[in-house]
N, CA and C of each residue as an Amber inpcrd file, in Angstrom:
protein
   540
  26.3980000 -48.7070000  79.5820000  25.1640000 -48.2540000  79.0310000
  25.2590000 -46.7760000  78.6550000  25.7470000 -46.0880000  79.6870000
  25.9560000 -44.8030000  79.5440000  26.8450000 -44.0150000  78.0420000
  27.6160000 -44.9690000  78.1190000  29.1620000 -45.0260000  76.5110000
  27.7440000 -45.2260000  75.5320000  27.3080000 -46.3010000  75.8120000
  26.4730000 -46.8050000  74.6180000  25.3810000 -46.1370000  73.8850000
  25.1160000 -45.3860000  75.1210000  23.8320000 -44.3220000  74.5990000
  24.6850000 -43.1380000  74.4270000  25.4360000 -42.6540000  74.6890000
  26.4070000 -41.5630000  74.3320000  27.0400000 -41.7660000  72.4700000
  27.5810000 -43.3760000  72.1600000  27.8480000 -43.3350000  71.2860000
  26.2780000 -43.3460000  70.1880000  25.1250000 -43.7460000  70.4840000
  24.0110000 -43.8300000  69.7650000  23.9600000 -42.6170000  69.7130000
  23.9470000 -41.6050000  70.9320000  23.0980000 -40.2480000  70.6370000
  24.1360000 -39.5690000  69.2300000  25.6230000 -39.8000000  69.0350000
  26.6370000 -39.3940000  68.7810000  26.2070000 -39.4070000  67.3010000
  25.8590000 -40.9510000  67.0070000  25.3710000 -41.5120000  65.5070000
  24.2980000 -40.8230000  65.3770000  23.2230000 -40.9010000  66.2060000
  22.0250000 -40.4810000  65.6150000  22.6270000 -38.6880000  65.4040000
  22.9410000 -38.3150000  65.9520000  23.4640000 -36.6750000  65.3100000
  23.7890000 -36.5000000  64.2440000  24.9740000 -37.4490000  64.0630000
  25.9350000 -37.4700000  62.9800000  24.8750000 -37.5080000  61.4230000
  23.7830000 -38.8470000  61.7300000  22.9920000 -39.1680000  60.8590000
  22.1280000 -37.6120000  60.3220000  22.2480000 -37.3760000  61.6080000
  20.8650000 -36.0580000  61.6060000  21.0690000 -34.9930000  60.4860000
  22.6600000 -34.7010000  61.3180000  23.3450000 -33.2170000  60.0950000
  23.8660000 -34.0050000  59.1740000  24.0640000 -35.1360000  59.1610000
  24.6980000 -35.3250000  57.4790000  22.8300000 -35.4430000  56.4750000
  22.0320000 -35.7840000  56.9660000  20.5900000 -35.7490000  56.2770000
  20.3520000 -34.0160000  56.0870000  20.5360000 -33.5450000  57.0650000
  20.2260000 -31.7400000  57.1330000  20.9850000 -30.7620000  56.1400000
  22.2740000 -31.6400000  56.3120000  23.5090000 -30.9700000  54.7010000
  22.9910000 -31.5020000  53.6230000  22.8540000 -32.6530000  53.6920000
  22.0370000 -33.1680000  52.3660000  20.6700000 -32.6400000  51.4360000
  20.2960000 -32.1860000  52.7590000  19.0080000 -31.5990000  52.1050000
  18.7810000 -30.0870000  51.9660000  19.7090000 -29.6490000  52.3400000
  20.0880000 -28.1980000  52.1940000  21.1560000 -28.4850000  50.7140000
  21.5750000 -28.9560000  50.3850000  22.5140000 -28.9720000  49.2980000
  21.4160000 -29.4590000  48.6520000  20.3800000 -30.1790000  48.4740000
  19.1430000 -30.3900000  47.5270000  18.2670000 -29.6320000  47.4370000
  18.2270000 -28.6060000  48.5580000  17.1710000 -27.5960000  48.5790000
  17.9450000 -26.2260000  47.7990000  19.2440000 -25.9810000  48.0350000
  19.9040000 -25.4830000  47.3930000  19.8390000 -25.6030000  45.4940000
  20.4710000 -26.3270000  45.1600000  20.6550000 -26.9150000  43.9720000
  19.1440000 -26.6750000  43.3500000  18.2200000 -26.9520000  44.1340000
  16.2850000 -26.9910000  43.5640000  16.3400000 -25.3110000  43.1750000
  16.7270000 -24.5600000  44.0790000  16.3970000 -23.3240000  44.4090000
  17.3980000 -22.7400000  43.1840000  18.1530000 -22.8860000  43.0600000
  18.8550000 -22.3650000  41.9320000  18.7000000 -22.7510000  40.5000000
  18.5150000 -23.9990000  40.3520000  17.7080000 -24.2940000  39.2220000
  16.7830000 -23.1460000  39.0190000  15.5550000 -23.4720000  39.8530000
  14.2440000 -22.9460000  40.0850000  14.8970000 -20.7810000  39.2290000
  15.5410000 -20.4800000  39.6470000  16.0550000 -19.0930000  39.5800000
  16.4310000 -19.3120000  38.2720000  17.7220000 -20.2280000  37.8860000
  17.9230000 -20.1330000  36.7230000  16.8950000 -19.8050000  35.6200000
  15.5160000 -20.4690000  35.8720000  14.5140000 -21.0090000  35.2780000
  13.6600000 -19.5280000  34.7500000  13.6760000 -19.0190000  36.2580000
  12.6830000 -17.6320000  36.0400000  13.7940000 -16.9390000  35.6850000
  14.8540000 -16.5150000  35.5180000  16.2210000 -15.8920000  34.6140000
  15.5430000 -15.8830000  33.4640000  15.3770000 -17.2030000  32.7600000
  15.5000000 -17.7110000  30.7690000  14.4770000 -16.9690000  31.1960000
  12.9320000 -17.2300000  31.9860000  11.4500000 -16.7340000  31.7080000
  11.8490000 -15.5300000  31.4940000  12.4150000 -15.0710000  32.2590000
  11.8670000 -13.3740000  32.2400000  12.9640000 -12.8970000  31.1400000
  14.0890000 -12.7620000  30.8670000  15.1050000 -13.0130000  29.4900000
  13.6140000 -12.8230000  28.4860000  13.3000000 -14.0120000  28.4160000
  12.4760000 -14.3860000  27.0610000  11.1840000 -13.0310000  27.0510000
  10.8140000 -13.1410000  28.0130000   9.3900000 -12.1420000  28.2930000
  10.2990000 -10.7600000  28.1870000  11.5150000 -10.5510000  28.6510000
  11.8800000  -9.3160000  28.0830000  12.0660000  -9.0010000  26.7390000
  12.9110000  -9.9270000  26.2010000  13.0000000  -9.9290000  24.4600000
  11.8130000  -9.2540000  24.0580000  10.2570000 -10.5870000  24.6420000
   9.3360000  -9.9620000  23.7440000   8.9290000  -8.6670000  23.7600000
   8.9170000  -8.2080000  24.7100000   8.4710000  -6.7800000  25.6980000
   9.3440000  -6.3910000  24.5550000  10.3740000  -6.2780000  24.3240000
  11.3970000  -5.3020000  23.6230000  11.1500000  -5.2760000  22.1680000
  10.6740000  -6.3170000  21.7530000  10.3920000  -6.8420000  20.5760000
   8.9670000  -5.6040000  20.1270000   7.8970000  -6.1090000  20.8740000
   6.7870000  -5.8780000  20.8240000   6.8490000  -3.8220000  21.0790000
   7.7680000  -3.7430000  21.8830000   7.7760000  -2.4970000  21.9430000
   8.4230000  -1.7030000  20.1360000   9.6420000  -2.2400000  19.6630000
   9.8670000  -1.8890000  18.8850000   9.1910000  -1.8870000  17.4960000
   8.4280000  -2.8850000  17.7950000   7.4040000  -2.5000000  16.4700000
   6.0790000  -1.5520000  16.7180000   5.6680000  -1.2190000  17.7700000
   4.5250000  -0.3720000  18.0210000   5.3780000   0.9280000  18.1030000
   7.0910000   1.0050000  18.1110000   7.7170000   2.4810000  17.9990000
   7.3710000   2.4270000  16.3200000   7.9620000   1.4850000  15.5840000
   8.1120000   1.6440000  14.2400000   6.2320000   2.5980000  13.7620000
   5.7520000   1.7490000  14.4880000   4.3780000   1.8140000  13.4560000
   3.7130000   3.2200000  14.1910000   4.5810000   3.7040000  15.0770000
   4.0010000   5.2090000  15.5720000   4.2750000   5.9930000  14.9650000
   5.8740000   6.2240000  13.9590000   6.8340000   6.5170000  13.3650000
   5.8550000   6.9390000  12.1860000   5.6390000   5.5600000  11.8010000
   4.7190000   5.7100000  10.2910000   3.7200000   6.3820000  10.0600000
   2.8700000   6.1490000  11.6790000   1.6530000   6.9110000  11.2560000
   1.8440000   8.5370000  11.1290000   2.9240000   9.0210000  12.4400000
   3.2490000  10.2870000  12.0040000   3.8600000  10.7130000  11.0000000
   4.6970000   9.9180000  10.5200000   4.9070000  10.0750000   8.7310000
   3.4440000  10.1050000   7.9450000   2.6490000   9.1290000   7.9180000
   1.1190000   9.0900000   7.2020000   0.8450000  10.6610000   7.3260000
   0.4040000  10.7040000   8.9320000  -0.2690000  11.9300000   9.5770000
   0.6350000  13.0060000   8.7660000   1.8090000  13.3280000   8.7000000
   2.3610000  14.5440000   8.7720000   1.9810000  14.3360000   6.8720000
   2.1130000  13.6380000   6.0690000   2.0970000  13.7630000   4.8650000
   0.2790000  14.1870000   4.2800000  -0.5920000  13.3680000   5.0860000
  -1.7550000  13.7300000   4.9860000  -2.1360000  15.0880000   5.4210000
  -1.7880000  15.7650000   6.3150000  -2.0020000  16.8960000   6.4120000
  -1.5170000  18.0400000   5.3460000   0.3110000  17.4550000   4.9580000
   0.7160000  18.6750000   3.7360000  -0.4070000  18.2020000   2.8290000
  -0.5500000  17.1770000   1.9980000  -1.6000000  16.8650000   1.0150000
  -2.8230000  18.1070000   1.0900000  -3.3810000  17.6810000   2.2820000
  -4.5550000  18.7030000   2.6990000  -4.5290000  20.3840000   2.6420000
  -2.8130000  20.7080000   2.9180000  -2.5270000  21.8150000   2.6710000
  -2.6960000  22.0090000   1.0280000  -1.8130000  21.5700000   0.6450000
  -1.2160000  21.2020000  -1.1270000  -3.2910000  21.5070000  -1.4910000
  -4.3070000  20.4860000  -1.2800000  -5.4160000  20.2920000  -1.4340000
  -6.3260000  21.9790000  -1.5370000  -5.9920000  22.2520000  -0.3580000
  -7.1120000  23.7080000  -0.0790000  -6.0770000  24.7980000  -0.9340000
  -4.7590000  24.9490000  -0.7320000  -4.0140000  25.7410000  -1.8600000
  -4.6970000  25.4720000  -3.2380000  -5.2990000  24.6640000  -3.3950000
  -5.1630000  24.2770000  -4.8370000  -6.8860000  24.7770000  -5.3630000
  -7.3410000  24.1190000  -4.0480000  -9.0850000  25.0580000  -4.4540000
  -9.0360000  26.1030000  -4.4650000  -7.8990000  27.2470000  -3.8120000
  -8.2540000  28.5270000  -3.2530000  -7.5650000  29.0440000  -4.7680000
  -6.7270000  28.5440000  -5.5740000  -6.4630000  28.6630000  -6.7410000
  -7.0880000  29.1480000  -7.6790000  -8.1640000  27.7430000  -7.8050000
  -9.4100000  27.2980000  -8.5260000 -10.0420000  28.4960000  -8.7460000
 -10.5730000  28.5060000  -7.1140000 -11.3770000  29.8360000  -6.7810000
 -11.0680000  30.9100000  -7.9470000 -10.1810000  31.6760000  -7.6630000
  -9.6900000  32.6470000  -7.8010000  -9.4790000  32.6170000  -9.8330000
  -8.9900000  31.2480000  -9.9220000  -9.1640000  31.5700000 -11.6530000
 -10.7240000  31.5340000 -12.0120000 -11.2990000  30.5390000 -11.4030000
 -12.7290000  30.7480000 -11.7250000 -13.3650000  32.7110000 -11.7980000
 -13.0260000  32.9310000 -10.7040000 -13.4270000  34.6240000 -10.1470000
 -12.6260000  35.4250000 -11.6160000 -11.7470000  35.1180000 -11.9750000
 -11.2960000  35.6580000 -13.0370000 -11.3850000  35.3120000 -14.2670000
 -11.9650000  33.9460000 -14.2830000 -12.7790000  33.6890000 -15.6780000
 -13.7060000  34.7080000 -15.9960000 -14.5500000  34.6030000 -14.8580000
 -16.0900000  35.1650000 -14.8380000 -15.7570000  36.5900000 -15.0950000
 -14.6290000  37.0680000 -14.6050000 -14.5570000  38.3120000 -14.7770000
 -14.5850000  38.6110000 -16.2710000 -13.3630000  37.8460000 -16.9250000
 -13.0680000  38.2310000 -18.3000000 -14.6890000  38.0480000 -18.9140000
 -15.2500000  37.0050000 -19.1830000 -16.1480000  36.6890000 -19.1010000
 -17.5010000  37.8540000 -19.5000000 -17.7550000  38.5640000 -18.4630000
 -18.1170000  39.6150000 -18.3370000 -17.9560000  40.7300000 -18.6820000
 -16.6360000  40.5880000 -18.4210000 -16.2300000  41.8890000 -19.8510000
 -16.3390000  41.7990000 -21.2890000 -16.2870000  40.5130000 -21.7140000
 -16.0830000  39.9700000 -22.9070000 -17.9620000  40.7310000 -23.3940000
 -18.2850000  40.0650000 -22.4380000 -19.8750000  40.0940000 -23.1850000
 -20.6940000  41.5980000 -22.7330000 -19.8240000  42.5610000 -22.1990000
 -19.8120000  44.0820000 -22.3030000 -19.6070000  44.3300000 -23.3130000
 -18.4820000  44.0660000 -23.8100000 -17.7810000  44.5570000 -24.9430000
 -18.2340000  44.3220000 -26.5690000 -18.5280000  42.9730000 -26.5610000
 -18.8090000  41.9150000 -27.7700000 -19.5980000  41.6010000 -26.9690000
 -21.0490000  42.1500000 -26.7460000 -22.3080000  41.3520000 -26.5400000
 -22.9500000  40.3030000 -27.6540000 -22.6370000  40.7810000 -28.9350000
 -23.3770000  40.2080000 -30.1730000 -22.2800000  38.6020000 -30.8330000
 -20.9460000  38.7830000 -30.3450000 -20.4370000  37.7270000 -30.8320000
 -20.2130000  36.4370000 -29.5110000 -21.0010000  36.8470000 -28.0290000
 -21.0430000  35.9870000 -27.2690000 -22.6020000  35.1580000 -27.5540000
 -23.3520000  36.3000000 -27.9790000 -24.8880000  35.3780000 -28.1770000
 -25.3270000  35.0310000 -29.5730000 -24.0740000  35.0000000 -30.2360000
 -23.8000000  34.4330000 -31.5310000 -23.4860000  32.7830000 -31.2030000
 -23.8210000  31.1960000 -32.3670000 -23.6280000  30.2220000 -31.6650000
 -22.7860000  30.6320000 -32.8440000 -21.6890000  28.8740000 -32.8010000
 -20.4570000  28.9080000 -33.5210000 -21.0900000  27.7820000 -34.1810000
 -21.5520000  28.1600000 -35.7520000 -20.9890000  27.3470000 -36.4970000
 -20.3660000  25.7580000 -36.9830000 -20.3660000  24.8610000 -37.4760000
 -18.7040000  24.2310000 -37.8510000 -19.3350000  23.4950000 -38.9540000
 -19.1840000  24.0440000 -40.1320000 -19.2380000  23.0280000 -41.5820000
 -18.4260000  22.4410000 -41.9660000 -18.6740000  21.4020000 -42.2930000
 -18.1290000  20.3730000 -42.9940000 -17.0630000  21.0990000 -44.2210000
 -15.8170000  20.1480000 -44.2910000 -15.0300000  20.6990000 -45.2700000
 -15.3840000  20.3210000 -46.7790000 -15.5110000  20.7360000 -47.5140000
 -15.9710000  20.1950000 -48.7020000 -15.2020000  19.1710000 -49.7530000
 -13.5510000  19.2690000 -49.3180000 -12.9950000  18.3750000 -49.8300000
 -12.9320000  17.0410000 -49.5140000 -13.8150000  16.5810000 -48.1210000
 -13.7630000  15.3490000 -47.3750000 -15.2270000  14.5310000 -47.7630000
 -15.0630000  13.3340000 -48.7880000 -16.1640000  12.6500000 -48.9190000
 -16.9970000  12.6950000 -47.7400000 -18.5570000  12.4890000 -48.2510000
 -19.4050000  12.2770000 -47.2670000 -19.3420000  11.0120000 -46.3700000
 -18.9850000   9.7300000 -47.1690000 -18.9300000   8.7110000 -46.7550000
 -18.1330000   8.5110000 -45.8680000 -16.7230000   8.6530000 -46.5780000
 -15.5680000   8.9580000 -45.0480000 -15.9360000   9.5480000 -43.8270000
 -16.7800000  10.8400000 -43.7920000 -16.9880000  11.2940000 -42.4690000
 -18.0990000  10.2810000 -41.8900000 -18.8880000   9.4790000 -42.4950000
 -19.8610000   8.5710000 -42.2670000 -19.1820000   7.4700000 -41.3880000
 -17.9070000   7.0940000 -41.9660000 -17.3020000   6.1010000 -41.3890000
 -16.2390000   6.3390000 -39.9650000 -15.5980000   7.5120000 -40.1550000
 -15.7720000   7.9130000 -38.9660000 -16.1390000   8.2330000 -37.8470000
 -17.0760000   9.1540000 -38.0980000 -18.2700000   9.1910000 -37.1910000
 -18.7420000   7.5630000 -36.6370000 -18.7700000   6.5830000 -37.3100000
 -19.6490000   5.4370000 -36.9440000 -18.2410000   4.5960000 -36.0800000
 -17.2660000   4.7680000 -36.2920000 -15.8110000   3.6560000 -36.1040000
 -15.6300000   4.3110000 -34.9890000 -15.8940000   6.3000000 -34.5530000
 -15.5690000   6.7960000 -33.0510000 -16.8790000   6.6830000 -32.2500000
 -17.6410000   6.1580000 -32.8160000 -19.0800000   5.7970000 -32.3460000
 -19.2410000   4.1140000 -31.4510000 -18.6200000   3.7020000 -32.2720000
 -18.2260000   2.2520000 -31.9310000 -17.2120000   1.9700000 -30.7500000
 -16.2390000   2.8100000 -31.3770000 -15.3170000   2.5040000 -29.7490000
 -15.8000000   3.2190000 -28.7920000 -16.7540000   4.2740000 -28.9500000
 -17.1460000   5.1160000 -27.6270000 -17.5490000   3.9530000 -27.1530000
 -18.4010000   3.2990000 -27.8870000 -19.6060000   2.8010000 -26.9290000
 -19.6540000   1.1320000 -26.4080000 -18.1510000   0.8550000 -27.1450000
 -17.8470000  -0.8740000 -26.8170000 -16.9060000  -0.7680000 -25.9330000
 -15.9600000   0.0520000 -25.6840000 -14.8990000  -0.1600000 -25.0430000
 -14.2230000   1.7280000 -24.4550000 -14.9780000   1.6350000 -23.5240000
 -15.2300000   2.9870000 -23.1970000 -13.9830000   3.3610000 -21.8880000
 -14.1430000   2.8010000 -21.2280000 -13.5210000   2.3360000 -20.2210000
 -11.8430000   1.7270000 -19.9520000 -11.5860000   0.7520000 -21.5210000
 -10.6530000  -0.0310000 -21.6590000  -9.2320000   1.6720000 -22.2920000
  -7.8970000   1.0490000 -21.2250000  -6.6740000   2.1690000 -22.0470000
  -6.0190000   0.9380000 -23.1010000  -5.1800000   1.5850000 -23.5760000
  -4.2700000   0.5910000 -24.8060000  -3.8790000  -0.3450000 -24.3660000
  -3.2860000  -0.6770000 -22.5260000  -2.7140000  -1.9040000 -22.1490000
  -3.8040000  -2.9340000 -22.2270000  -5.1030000  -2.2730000 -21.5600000
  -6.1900000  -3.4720000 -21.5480000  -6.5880000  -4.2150000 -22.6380000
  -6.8800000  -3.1330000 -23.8590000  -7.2320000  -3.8150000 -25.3340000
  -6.2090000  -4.8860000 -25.6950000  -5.0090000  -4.2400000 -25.4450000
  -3.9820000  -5.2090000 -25.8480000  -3.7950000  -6.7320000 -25.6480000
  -3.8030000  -6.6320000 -24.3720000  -4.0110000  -8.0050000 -23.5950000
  -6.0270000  -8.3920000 -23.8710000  -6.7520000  -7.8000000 -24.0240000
  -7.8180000  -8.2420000 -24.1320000  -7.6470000  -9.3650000 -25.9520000
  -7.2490000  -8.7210000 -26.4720000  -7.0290000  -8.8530000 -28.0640000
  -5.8120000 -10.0300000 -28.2720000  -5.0440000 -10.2810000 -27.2780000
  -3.6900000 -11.2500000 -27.1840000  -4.6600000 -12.3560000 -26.6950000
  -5.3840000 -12.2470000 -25.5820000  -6.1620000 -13.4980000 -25.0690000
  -7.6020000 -13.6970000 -26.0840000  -7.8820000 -13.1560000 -26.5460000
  -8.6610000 -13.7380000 -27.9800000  -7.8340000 -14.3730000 -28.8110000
  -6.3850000 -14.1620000 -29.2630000  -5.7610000 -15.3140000 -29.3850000
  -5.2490000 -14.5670000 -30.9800000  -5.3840000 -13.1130000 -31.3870000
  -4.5390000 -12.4400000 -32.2290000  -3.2730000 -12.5480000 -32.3190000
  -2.3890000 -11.6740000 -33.1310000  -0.9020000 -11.9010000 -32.5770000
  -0.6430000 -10.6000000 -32.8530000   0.4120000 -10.0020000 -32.4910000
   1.3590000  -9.2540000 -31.9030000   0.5720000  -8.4020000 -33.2810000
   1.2160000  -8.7830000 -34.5500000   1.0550000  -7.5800000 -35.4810000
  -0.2060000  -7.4520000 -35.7650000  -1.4140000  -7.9350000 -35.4910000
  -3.0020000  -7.6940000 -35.9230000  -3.4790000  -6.9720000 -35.1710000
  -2.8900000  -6.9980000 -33.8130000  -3.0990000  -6.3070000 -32.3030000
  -2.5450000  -4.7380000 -33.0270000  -1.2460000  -4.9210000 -33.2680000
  -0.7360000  -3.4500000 -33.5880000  -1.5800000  -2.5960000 -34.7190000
  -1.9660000  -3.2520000 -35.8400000  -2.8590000  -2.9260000 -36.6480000
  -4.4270000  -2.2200000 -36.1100000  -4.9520000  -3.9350000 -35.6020000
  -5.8150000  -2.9250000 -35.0270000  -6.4270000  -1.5030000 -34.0190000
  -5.4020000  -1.5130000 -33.3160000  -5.6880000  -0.3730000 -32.3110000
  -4.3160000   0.5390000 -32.9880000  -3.5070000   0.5630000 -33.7380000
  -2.6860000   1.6530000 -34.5690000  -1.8790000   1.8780000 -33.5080000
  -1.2480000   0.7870000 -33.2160000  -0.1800000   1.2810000 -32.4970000
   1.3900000   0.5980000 -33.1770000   2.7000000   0.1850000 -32.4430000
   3.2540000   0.1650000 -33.0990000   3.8480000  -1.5630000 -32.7280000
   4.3480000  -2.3210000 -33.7730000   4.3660000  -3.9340000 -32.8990000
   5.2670000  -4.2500000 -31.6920000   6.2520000  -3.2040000 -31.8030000
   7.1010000  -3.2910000 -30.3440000   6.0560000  -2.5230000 -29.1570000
   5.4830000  -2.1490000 -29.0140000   4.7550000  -1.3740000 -28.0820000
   3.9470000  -2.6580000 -28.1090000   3.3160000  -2.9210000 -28.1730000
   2.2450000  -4.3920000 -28.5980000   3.7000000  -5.1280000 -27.5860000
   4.1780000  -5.7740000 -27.9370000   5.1940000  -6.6770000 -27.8940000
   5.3920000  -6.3740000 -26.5480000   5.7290000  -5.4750000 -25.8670000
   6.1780000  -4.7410000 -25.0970000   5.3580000  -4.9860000 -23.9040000
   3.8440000  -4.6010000 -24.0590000   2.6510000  -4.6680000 -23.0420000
   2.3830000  -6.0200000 -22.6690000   2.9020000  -6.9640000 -23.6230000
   1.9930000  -8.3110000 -23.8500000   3.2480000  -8.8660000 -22.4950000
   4.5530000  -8.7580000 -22.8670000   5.6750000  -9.0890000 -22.1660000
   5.7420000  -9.2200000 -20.7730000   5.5100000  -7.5830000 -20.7350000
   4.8950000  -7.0160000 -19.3670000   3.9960000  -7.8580000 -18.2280000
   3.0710000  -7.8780000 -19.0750000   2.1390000  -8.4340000 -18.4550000
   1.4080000  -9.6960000 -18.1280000   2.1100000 -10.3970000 -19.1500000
   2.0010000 -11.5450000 -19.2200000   3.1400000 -12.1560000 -18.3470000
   4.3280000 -11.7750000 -18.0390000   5.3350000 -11.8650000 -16.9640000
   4.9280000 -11.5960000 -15.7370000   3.8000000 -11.1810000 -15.3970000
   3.4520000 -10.6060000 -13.8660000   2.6650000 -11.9470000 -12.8440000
């Protein structure tokens, strides 16, 4: 009996630590996984960290580029009034002297007659044709007319005609822009 329970206690041991290695080599193996795991996590969360950092360096970069350029501007800016100033102050001056000097030809008005060799009518039609574009197309430069006048459905040389320009320049804008 004594052998018998000696050899049971022997097995049941044997059983015990081979279950206890077993599960230490599974608790193991879990545990290292498990590490591997938070390794990639934190890897990845560093990237971004690094990531995320390098673009908030870039865009600090810029703004002090912005900043530092906005400020010369501002310099460039008040240089340029204090300029102003100063020709203004010396307009007024001349100015003043002028009408010391030549009081009678400053409070004199100027004039402007008509040339006598230029029909009346012609200046009629002028006057009315810079009258017309003042007041239809005031706003519009040569590229806009151009393309305004191409999409009414003109062509190249009626366009050039009408606004007096030249048909490669015409040609040119329409290209341009119609490519964009």
């Amino acid at each position: 009996m004594k052998e018998i329970k000696a050899h049971v206690d022997d097995v049941v041991e044997e059983t015990v630590t081979y279950a206890m290695e077993k599960t230490e080599r599974s608790l193991e193996r879990l545990s290292n996984e498990k590490i591997m795991a938070v390794n990639e996590y934190s890897d990845t969360v560093l990237q971004e960290i690094n990531r995320n950092h390098n673009e908030v360096m870039f865009l600090y970069d810029m703004l002090n580029d912005k900043h530092k350029n906005l400020k010369d501007t501002v310099q460039e800016v008040n240089k340029t009034v204090k300029e102003v100033v100063e020709t203004k102050k010396e307009a007024e001056e001349v100015v003043n002297t002028f009408q010391m000097l030549a009081p009678e030809i400053v409070d004199t008005p100027i004039a402007v007659e008509p040339q006598e060799d230029v029909p009346l009518e012609k200046m009629e039609a002028v006057r009315e044709k810079a009258s017309k574009e003042a007041t239809v197309e005031p706003m519009l430069n040569s590229n806009e007319r151009i393309l305004e006048l191409y999409d009414r459905g003109l062509d190249k040389v009626d366009i050039a005609k009408e606004l007096g320009l030249g048909v490669g320049e015409v040609k040119l804008v329409i290209d341009l822009f119609k490519n964009i």
